[in-house]
C-alpha positions in Angstrom: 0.0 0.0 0.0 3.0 2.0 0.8 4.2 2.0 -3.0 1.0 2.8 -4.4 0.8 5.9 -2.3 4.2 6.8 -3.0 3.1 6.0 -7.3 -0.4 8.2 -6.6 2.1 11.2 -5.3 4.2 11.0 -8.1 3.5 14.2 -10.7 5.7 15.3 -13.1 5.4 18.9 -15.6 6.9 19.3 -18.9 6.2 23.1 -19.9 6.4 22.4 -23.7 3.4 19.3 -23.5 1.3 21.2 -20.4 1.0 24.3 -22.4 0.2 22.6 -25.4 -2.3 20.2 -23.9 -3.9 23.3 -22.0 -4.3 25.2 -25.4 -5.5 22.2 -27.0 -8.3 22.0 -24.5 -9.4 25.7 -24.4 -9.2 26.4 -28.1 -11.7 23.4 -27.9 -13.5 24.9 -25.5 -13.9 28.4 -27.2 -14.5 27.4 -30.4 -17.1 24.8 -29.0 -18.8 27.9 -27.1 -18.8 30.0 -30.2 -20.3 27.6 -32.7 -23.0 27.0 -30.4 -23.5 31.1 -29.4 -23.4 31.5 -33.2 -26.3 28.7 -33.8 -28.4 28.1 -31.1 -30.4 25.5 -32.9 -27.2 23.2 -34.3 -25.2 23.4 -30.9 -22.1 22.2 -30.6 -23.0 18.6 -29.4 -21.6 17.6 -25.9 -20.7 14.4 -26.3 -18.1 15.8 -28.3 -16.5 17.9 -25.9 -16.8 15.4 -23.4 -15.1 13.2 -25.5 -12.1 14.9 -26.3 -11.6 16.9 -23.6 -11.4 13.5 -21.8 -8.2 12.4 -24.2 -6.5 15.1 -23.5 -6.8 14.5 -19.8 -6.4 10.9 -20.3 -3.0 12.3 -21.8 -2.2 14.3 -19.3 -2.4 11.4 -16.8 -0.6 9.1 -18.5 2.4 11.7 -19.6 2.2 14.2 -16.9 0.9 12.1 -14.0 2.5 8.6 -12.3 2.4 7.0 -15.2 4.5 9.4 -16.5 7.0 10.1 -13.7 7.7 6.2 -13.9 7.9 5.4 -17.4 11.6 5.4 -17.6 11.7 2.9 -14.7 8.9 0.4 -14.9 8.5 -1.1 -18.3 4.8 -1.7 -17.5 4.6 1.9 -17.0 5.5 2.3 -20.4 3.4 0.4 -22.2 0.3 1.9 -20.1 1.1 5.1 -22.5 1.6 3.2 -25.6 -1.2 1.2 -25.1 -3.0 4.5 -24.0 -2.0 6.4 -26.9 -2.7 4.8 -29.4 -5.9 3.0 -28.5 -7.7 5.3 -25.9 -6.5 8.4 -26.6 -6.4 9.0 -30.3 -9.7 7.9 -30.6 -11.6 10.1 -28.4 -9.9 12.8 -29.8 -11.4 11.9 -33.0 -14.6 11.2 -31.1 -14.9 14.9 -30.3 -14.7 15.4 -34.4 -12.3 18.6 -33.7 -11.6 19.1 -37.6 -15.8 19.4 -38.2 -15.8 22.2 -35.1 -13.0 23.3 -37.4 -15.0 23.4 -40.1 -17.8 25.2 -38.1 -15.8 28.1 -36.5 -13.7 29.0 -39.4 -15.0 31.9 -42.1 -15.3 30.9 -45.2 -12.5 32.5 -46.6 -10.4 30.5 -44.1 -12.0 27.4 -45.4 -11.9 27.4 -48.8 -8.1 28.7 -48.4 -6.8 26.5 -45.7 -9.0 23.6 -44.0 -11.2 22.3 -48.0 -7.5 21.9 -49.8 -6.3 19.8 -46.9 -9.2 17.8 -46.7 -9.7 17.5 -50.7 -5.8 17.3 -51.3 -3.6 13.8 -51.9 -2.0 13.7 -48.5 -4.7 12.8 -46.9 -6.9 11.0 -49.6 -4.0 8.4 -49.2 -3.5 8.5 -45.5 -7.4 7.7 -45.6 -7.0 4.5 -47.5 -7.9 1.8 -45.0 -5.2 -0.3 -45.5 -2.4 2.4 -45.5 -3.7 3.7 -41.8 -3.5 -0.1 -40.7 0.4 -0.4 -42.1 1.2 2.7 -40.7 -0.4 2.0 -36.9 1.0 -1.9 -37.2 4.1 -0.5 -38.1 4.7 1.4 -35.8 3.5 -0.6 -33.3 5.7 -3.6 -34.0 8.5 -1.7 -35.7 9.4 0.6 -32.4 9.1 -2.5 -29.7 10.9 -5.0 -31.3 13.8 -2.6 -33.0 16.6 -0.9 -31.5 14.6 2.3 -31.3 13.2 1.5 -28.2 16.5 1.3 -26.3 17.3 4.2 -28.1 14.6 6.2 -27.0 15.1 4.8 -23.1 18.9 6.5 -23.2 17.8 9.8 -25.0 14.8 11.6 -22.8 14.4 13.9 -25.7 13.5 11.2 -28.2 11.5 9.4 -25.9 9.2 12.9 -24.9 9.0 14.3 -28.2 9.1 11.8 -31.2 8.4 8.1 -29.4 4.9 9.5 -28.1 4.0 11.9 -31.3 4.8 8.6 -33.0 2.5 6.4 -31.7 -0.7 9.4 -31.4 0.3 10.5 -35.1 0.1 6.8 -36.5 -2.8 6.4 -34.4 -4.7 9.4 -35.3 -4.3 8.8 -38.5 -5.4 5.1 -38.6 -8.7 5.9 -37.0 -9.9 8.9 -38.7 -11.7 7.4 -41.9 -13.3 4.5 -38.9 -14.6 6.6 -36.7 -18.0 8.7 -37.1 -17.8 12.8 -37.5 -14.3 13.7 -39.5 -14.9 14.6 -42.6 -12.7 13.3 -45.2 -12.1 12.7 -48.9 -13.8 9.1 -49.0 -16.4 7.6 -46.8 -15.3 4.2 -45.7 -18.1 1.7 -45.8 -19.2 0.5 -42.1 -18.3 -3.2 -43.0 -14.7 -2.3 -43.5 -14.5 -0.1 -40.8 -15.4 -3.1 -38.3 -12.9 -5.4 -40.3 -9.9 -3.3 -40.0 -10.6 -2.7 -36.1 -11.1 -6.5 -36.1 -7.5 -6.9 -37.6 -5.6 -4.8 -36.0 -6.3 -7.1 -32.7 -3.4 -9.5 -34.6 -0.7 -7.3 -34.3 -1.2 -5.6 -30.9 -2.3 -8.9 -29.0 0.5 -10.5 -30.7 3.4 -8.0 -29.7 2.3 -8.1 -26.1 2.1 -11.9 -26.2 6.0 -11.8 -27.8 6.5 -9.5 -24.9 5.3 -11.4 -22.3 6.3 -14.9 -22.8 9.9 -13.2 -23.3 12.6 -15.2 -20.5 15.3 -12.5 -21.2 14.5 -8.8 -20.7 14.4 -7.0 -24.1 16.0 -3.6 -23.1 19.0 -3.9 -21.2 18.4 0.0 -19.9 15.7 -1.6 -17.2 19.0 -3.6 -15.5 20.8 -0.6 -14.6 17.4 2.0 -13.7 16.8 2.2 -10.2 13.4 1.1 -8.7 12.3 2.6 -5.7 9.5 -0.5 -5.8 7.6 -2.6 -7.9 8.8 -6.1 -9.4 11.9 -6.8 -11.0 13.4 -6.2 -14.7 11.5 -9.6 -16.1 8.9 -10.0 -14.5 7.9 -5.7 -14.9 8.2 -6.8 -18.9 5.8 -9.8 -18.3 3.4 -7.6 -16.7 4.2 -4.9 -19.4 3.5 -7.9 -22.4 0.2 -8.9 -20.3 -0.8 -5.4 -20.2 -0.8 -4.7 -24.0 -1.7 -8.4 -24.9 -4.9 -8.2 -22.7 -5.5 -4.4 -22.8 -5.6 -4.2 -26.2 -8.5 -7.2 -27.1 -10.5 -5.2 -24.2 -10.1 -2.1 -25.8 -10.5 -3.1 -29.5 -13.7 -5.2 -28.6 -14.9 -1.9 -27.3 -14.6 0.2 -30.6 -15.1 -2.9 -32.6 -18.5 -3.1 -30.9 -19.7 0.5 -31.5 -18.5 0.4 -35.5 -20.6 -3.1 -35.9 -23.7 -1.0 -34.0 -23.5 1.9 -36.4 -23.4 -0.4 -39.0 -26.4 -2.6 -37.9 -28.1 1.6 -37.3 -27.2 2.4 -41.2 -28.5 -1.1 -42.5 -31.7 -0.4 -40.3 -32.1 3.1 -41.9 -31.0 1.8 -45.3 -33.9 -1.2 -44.9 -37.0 1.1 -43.9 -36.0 3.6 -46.5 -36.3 0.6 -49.0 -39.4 -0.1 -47.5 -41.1 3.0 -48.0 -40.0 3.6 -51.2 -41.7 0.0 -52.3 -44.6 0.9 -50.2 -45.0 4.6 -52.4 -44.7 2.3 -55.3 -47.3 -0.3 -54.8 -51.0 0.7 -56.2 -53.2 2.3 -54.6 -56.3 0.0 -52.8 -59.6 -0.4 -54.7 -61.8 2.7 -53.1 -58.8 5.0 -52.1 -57.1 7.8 -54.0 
């Protein structure tokens, strides 16, 4: 009980990622406020501030909080923001469908100019593409735990604050944006694929953390020399790091595999009783009515 007060105590502050979390959230929260000052009857819908204002402070936790203060000592720590990032976090941002309140609170000369070409242009027509956001995030995924980047990243804080974590959220951002409902993009992803490619990218993320756990040498040599105030030892902290991921990750994906089959199921109901009652508008009329 002692080390898990001593873990709940431990906060940490980067200035560069608190200030840009904090602006994140309240240029959410202004431009929220204004679309919905601006049209009373379309108001900014709050599920999706909830939503991503709850990623970001997922982030913060999980960066700035104990999970963060520990993540260069406890390799369990450490996959609690990978697994976080790129499966929790990234898609409640997208959840709170900031690049439609873009959309909203931007003039139209800022649209056409800036936000349409984006959307419209090739850069992200291909990082759309299904199967090129599933490389990427399987890529990275795999690529980055079972190279030397990881160790790499472990000796060089810089690496590991800045480009390991903006990895992981960009690949991940950009593998759920055409899957998830409310970002507006240069294709529209049909709901049967959308549930397939959640479905598949179980294999690679239950996989790693399997690799990870059923490991009888530890991976990174940087967790033998790293003092631990507490907590297990190098091994069996990579065990419970594998377990984490392996386990965390079917939980999670059944989760958003489970809401992309019910929207699907929602647009086949729609798509049936409009089929219906255009057949119905089609039959002839009864003898004795108009």
């Amino acid at each position: 009980m002692a080390a898990v007060g001593i873990w709940l105590e431990s906060w940490t502050f980067d200035p560069v990622l608190g200030t840009a979390l904090i602006g994140a959230a309240l240029a959410y929260v202004w431009a929220a406020h204004r679309v919905s000052a601006a049209d009373p009857d379309h108001p900014w819908r709050r599920r999706h501030t909830v939503s991503y204002l709850a990623g970001l402070a997922l982030c913060w936790f999980v960066l700035l909080g104990p999970v963060g203060f520990y993540d260069d000592t406890f390799f369990w720590a450490h996959m609690v923001q990978h697994v976080a990032l790129m499966m929790i976090i990234a898609p409640l941002l997208l959840l709170g469908s900031p690049v439609l309140l873009l959309l909203r609170v931007s003039t139209p000369s800022f649209r056409r100019a800036w936000v349409l070409p984006v959307l419209r242009g090739r850069v992200l027509t291909t990082l759309t593409r299904p199967v090129v956001g599933w490389l990427l995030f399987a890529g990275v995924l795999i690529g980055t735990h079972f190279s030397p980047f990881y160790e790499f990243s472990l000796e060089h804080p810089l690496v590991h604050k800045y480009v390991e974590h903006l990895l992981y959220l960009s690949a991940a951002l950009i593998y759920y944006y055409p899957l998830l409902p409310g970002n507006p993009g240069p294709r529209r992803v049909p709901y049967g694929v959308r549930a397939g490619s959640l479905f598949g990218m179980m294999f690679p993320e239950t996989m790693a953390g399997f690799f990870l756990y059923a490991s009888t040498y530890v991976m990174y040599p940087f967790y033998l020399s790293v003092h631990r105030p507490f907590g297990p030892p190098p091994l069996v902290d990579q065990q419970l790091g594998g377990a984490l991921m392996w386990g965390g990750s079917m939980i999670i994906d059944t989760v958003w595999i489970s809401l992309a089959v019910a929207a699907w199921l929602r647009s086949e109901s729609r798509l049936a009783t409009r089929i219906d009652v255009q057949t119905l508008g089609q039959l002839p009329a009864l003898p004795g009515h108009p």
